[in-house]
C-alpha beads as a LAMMPS data file, in Angstrom:
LAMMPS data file: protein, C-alpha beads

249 atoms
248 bonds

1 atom types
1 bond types

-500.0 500.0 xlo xhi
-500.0 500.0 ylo yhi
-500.0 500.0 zlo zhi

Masses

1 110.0

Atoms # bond

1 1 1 -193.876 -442.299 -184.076
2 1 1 -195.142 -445.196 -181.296
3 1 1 -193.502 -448.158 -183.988
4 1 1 -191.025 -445.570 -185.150
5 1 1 -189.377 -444.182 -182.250
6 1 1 -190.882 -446.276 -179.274
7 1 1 -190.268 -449.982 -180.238
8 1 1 -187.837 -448.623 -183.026
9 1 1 -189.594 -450.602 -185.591
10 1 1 -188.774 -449.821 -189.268
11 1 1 -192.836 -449.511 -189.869
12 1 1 -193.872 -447.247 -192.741
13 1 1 -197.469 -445.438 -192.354
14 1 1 -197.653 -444.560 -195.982
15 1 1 -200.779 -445.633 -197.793
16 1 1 -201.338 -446.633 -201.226
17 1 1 -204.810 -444.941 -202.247
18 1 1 -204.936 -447.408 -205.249
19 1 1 -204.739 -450.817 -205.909
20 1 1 -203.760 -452.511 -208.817
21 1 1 -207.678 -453.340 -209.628
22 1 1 -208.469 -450.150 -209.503
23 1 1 -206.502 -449.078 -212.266
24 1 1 -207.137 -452.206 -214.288
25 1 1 -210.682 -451.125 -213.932
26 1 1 -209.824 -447.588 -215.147
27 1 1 -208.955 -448.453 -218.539
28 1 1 -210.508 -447.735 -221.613
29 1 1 -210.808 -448.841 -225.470
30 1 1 -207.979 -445.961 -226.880
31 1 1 -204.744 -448.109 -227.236
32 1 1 -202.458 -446.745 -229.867
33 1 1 -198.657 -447.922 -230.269
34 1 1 -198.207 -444.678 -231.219
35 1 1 -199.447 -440.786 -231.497
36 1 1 -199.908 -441.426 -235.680
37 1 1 -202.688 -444.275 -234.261
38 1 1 -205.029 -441.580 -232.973
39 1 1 -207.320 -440.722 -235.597
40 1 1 -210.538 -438.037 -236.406
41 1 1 -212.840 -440.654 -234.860
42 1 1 -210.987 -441.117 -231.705
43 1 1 -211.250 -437.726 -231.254
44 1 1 -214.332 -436.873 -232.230
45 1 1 -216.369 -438.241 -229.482
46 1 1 -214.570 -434.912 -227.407
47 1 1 -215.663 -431.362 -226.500
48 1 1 -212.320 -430.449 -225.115
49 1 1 -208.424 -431.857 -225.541
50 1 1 -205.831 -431.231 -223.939
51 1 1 -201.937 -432.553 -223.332
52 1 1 -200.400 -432.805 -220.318
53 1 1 -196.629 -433.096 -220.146
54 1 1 -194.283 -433.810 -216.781
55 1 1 -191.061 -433.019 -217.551
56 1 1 -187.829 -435.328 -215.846
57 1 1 -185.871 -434.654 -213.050
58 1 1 -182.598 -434.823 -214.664
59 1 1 -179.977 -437.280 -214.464
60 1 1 -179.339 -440.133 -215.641
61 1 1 -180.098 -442.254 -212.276
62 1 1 -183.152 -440.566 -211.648
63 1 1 -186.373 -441.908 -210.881
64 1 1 -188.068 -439.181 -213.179
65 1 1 -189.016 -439.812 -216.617
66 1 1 -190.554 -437.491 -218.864
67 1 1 -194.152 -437.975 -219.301
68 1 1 -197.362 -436.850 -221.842
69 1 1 -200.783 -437.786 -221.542
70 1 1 -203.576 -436.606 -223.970
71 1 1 -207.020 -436.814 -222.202
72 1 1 -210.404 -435.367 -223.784
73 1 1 -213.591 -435.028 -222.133
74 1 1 -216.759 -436.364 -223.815
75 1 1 -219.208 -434.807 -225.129
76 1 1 -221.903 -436.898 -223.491
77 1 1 -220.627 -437.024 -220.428
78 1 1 -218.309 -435.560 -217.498
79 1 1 -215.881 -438.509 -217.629
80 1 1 -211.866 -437.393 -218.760
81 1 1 -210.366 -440.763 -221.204
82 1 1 -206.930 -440.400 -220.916
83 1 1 -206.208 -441.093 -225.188
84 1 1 -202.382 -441.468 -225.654
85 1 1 -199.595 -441.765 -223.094
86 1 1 -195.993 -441.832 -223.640
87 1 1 -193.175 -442.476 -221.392
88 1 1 -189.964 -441.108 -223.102
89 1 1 -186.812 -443.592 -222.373
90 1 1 -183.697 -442.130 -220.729
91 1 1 -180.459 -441.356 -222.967
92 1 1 -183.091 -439.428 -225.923
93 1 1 -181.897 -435.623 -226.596
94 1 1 -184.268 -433.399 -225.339
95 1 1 -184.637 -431.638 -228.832
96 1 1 -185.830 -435.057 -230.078
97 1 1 -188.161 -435.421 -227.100
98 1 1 -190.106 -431.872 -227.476
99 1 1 -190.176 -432.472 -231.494
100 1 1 -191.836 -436.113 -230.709
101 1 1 -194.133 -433.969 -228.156
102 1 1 -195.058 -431.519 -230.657
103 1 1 -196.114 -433.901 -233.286
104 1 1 -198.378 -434.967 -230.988
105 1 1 -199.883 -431.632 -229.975
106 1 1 -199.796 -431.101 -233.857
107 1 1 -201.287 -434.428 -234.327
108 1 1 -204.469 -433.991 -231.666
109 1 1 -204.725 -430.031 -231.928
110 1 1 -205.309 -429.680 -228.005
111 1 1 -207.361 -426.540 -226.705
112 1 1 -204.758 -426.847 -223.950
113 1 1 -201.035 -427.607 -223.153
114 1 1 -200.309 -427.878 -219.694
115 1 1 -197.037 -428.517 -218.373
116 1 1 -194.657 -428.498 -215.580
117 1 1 -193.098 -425.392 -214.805
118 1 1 -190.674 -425.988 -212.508
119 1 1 -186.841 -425.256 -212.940
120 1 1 -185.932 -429.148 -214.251
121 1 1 -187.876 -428.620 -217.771
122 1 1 -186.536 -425.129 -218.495
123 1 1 -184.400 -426.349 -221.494
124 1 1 -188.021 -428.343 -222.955
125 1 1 -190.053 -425.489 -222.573
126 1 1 -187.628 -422.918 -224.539
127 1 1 -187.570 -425.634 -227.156
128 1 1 -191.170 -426.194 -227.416
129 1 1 -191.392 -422.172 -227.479
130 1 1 -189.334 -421.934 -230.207
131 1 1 -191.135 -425.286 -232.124
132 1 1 -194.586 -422.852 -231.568
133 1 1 -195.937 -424.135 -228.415
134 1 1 -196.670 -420.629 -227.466
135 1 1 -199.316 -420.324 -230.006
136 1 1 -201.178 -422.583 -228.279
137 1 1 -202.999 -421.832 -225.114
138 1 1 -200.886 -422.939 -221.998
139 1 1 -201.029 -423.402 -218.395
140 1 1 -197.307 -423.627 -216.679
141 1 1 -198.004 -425.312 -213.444
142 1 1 -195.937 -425.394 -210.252
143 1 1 -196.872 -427.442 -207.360
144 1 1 -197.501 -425.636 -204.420
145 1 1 -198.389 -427.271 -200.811
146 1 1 -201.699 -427.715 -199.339
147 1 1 -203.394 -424.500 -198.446
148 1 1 -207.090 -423.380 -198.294
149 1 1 -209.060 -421.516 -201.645
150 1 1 -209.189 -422.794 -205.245
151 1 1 -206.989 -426.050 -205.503
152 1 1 -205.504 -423.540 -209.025
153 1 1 -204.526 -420.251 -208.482
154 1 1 -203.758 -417.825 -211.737
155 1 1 -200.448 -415.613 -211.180
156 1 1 -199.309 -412.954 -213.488
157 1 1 -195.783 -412.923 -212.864
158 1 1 -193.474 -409.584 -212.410
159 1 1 -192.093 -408.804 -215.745
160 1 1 -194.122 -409.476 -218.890
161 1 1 -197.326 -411.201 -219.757
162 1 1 -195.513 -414.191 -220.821
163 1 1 -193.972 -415.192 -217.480
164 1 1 -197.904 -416.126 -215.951
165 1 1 -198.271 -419.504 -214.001
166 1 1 -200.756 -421.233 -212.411
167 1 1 -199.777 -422.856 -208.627
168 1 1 -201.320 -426.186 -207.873
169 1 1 -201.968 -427.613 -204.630
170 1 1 -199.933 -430.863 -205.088
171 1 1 -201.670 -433.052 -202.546
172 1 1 -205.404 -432.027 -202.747
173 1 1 -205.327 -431.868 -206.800
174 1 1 -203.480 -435.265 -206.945
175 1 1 -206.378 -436.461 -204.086
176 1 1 -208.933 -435.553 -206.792
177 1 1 -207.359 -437.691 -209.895
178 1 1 -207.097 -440.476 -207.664
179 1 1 -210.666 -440.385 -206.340
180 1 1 -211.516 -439.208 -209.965
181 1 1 -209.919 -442.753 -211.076
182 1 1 -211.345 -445.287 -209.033
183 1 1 -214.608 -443.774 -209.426
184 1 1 -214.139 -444.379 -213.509
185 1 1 -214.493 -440.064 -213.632
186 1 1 -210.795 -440.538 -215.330
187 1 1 -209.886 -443.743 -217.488
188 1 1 -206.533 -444.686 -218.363
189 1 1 -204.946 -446.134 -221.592
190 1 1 -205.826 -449.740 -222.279
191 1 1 -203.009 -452.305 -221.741
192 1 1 -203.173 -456.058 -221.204
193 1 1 -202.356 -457.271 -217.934
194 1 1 -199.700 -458.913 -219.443
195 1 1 -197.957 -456.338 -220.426
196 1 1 -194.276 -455.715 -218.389
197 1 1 -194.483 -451.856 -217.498
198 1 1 -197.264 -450.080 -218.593
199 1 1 -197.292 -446.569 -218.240
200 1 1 -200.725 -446.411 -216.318
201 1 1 -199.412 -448.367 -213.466
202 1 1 -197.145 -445.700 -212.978
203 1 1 -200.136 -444.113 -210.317
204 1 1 -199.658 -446.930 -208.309
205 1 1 -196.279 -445.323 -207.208
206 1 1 -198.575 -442.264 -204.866
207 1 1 -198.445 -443.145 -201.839
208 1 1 -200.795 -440.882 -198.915
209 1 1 -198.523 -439.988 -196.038
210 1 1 -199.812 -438.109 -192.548
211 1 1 -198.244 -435.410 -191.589
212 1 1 -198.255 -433.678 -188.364
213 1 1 -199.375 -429.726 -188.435
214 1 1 -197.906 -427.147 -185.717
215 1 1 -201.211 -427.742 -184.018
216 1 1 -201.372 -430.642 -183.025
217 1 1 -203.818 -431.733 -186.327
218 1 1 -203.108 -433.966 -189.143
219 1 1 -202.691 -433.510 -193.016
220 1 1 -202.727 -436.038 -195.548
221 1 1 -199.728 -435.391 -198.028
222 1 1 -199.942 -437.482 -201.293
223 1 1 -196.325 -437.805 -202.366
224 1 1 -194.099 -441.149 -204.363
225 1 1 -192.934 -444.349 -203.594
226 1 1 -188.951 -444.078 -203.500
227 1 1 -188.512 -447.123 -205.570
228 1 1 -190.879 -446.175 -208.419
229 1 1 -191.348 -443.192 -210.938
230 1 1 -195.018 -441.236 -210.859
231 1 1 -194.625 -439.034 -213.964
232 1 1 -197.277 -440.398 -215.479
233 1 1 -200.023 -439.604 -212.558
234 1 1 -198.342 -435.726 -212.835
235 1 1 -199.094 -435.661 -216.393
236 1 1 -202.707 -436.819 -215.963
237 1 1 -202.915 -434.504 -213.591
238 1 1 -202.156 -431.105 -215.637
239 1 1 -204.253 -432.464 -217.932
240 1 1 -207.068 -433.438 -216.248
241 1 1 -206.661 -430.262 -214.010
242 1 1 -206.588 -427.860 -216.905
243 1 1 -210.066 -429.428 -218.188
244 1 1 -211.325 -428.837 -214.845
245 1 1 -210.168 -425.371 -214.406
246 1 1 -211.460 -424.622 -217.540
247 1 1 -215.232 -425.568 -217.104
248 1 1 -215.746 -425.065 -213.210
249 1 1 -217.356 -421.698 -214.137

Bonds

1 1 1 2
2 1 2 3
3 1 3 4
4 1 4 5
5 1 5 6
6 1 6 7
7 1 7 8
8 1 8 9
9 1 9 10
10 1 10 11
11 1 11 12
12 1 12 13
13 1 13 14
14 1 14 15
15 1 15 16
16 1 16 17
17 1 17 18
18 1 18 19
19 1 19 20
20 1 20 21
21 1 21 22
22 1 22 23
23 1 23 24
24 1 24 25
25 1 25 26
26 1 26 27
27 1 27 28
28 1 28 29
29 1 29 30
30 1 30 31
31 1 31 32
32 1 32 33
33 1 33 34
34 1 34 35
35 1 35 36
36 1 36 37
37 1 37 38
38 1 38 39
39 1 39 40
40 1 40 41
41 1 41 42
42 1 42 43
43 1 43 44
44 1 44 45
45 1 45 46
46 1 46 47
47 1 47 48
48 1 48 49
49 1 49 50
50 1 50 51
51 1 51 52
52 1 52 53
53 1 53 54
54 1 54 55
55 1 55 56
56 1 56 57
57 1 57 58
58 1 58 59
59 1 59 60
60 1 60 61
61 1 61 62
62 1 62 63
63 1 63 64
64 1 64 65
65 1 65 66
66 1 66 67
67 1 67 68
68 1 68 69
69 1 69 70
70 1 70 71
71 1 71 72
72 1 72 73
73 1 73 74
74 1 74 75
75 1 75 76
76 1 76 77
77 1 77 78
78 1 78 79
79 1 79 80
80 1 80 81
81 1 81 82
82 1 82 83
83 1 83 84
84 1 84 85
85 1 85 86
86 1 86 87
87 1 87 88
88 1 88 89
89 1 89 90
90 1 90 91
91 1 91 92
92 1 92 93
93 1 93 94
94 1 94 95
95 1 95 96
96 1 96 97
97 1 97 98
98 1 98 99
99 1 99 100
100 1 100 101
101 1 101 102
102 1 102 103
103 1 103 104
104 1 104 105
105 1 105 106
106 1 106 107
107 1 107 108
108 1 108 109
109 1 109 110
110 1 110 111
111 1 111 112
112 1 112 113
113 1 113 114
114 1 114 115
115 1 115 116
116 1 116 117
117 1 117 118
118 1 118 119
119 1 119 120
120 1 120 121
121 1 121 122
122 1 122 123
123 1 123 124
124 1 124 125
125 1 125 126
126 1 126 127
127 1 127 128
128 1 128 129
129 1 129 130
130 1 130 131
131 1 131 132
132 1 132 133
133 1 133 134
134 1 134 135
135 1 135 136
136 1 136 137
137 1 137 138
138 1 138 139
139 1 139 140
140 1 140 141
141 1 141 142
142 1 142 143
143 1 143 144
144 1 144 145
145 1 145 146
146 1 146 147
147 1 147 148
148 1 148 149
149 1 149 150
150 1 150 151
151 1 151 152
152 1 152 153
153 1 153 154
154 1 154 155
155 1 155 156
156 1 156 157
157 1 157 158
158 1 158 159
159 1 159 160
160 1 160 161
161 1 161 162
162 1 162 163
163 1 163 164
164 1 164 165
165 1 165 166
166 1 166 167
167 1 167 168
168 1 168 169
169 1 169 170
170 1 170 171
171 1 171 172
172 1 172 173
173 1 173 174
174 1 174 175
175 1 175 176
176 1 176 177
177 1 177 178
178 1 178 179
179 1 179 180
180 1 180 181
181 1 181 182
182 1 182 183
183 1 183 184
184 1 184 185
185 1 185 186
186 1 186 187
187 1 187 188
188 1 188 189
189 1 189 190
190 1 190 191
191 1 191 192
192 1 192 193
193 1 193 194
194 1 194 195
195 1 195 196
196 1 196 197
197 1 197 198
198 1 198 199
199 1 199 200
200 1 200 201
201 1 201 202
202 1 202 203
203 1 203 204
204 1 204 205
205 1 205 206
206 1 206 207
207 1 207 208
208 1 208 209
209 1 209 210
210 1 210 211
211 1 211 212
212 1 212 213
213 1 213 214
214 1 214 215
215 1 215 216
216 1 216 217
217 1 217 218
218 1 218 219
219 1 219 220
220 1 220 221
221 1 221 222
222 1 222 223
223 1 223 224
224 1 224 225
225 1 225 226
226 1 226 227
227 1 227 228
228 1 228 229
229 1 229 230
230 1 230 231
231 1 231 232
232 1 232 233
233 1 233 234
234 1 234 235
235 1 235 236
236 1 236 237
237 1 237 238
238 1 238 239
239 1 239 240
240 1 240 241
241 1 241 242
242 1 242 243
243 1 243 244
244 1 244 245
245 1 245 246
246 1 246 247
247 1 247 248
248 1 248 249
């Protein structure tokens, strides 16, 4: 507010929580081209899979890209290796998008698909319904903001057993990947530096941002860089999340 509306300097307080070395650090040996790379011994070395999946925004001139991430944890350890990422290109039909995502659940057999909830991937999630998603266990996720309790709360929904959800807390759960990440409890994807746009780099797009409360204190919001998509980080997220939800009892 002092640079803002005092000297009326164009000064942004936003803070990346990682740095470029951080992620570099984060990565690990799985690098597949493709989901048809992953084979029994990648996989083996897990106790639990699962598949995360952030759903675009819509439109064409969005920032938002559809997003999957299959993470495991190991068996010997605590530590979440994301396995396979894909960031699907603008201008695909959705129908050829949730097939591709279903040969990959197909492919890895997750003990988990979680997935964005919200209104924008309504038309993926009736297609991946009808392709036999729902035969797999699933958590639906919608971001909710920060409040106090369990970071994932479990909601039944009003009309049938099949409407369930789990809320999020947006900025405290995407705290914990990012703390989770530069303290190698998550790895990312392997990719050379070299490499143009890889999808990992995507998490460099969160950004922390203060926020003011009614009173008087201060919250830290974890939100996007306008100029950059984060899809990726969200996927890594549900996926990550649902692993954690499932063995904090």
């Amino acid at each position: 507010k002092l640079y803002n509306e005092v000297f009326g300097w164009p000064y942004d307080i936003s803070v990346m929580p990682l740095t470029r070395k951080d992620v570099l650090a984060s990565r690990n040996k799985h690098k597949h081209s493709d989901y048809t790379d992953i084979s029994e011994s990648d996989l083996s070395p897990y106790r639990y899979i699962s598949v995360g999946i952030d759903f675009d925004g819509g439109g064409a001139l969005s920032m938002s890209y559809t997003n999957l991430a299959v993470c495991g944890l190991r068996k010997d350890s605590n530590v979440i290796d994301c396995i396979f990422c894909r960031r699907y290109p603008k201008g695909r039909r959705v129908k050829e998008v949730a097939d591709h995502i279903m040969d990959v659940v197909n492919r890895v057999k997750p003990s988990v698909v979680a997935y964005d909830a919200g209104g924008a991937g309504f038309v993926y999630r009736q297609i991946l319904a009808d392709a036999g998603l729902e035969e797999i266990f699933t958590m639906p996720f919608k971001y909710s903001s920060p409040s106090s309790g369990d970071v994932i709360k479990f909601h039944k929904g009003n009309r049938d057993d099949n409407s369930y959800y789990y809320s999020i807390d947006k900025s405290r759960s995407l705290a914990v990947i990012i703390e989770a990440v530069k303290g190698a409890a998550v790895t990312n994807p392997w990719f050379e530096e070299s490499d143009p746009d890889p999808v990992p780099m995507e998490l460099l797009s969160l950004v922390e941002q203060p926020k003011e409360t009614p009173s008087g204190g201060i919250i830290y919001l974890i939100g996007r860089k306008s100029s950059a998509p984060d899809d990726y980080a969200h996927a890594l997220n549900f996926a990550c999340s649902a692993i954690w939800d499932h063995f904090r009892n």
